[in-house]
N, C-alpha and C positions, 0 to 999 in steps of 0.2 A: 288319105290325108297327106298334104305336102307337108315338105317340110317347114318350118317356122323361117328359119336361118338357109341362107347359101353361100356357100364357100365362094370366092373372089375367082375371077377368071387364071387359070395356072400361072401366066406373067407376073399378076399379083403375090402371088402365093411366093415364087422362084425370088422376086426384090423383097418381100418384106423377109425372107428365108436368108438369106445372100447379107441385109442390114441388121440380123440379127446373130449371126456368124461372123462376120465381121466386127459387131460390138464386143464377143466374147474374144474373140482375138485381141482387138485393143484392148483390155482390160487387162490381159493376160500380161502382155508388151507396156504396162501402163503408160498408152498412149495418150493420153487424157485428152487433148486437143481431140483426137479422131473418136475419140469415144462419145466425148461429148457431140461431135457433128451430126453424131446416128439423131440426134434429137434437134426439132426447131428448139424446145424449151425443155431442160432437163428434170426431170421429173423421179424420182423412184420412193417408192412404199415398202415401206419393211414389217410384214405383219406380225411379225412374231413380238418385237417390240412395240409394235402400234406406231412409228415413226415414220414420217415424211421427210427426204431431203428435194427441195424443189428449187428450182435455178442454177443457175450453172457455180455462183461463188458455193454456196451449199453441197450442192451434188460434187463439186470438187474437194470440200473438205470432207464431204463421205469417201472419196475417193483415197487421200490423205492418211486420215486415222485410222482403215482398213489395210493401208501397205504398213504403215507404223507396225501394227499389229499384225502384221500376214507378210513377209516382202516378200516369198517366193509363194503367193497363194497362186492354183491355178485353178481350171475347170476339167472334167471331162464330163461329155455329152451321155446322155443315156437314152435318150428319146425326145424328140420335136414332131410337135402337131402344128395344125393349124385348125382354127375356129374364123367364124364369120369376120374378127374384128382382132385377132393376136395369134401370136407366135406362141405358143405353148413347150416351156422346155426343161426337161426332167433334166438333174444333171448331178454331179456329186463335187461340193467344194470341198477344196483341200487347202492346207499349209501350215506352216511352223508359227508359233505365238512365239514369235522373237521381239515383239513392243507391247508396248500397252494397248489394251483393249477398253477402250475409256475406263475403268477404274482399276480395271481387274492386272496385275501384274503381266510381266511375261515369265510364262511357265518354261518354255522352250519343246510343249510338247506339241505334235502336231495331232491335224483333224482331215476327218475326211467325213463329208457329212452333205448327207443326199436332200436334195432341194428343186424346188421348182419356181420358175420365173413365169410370167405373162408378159410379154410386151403385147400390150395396145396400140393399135392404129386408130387412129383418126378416122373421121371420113373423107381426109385428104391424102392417105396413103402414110400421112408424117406418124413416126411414134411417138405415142403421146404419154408413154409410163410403163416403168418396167417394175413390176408388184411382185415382192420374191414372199415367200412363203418359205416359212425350215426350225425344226425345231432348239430353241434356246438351249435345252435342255443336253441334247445329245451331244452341241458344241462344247460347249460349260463341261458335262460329264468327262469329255475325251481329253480335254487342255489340263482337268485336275486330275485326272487317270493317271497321266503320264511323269507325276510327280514322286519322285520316292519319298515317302513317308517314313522313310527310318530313317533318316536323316534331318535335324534341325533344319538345316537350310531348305526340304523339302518342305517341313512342316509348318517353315515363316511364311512361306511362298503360298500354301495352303489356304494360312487364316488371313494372308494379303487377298487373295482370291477371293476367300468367299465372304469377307466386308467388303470388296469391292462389287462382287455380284448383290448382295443385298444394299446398296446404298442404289442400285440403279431399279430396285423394284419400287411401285409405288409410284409412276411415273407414271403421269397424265397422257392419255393415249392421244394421238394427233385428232382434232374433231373431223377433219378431213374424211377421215377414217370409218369415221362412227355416223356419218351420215350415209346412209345407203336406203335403198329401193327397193323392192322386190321386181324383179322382173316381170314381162307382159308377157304371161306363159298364154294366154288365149284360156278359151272355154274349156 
């Protein structure tokens, strides 16, 4: 039996590899101009929230309220694959909650919290979406971890926290999201 899927000729592979290293560099540098060029139309899915920021004014205000909330986040890589049609990349985000996290205070503590991206190609080589996966939860746990709680001003900082995490639950999942396929796995 062949295979269903084939991997892109190695050139492929080494440019979509090279625009996808390059993206996490600019991001790191918050380059935004270069980061956004990785994309004809910028695109990113945040599953964990069920959110879509799409075009480039959007995807730049994602880009915004995450340094608000992170200004020294970085990446480091753990593993990159490739598949038929993306770059596949394990990795671990890090940084300080020094701004607000849309509702949730800044705690001042930091995260290191292991995640995985997909960047999508096209069938033009162009990326067409970068779909991160990671859990809410682990982030949320670390930022309130790091609060001392014997202390009033940890404990304000606390119940600002978790009204702020509860006023963002409940929150209509992007339909984007929620319309999917099953794939043509064959016979």
């Amino acid at each position: 039996m062949s295979p269903r899927f084939t991997l892109p000729p190695e050139p492929v592979l080494r440019a979509r590899e090279k625009l996808v290293l390059d993206h996490f560099h600019d991001e790191v540098a918050q380059d935004w101009d270069a980061t956004l060029a990785t994309f004809p139309h910028p695109h990113y899915e945040l599953i964990a929230p069920m959110v879509v920021h799409d075009g480039e004014e959007d995807v730049r205000g994602y880009y915004r309220d995450t340094r608000r909330a992170f200004p020294d986040q970085d990446h480091e890589i753990i593993a990159l694959r490739h598949s038929h049609d993306a770059v596949i990349v394990e990795f671990w985000l890090l940084g300080t909650h020094s701004g607000p996290l849309g509702k949730i205070p800044p705690t001042g503590s930091t995260h290191r919290t292991r995640m995985t991206a997909y960047f999508v190609f096209d069938e033009h080589e162009n990326l067409a979406t970068e779909r991160i996966y990671f859990d809410q939860l682990t982030v949320l746990k670390q930022l309130l971890g790091g609060l001392d709680k014997r202390r009033p001003r940890g404990l304000l900082t606390l119940a600002r926290a978790l009204a702020g995490a509860a006023a963002t639950t409940g929150n209509e999942p992007d339909p984007r999201l929620l319309a999917t396929t099953p794939p043509d796995l064959g016979d």
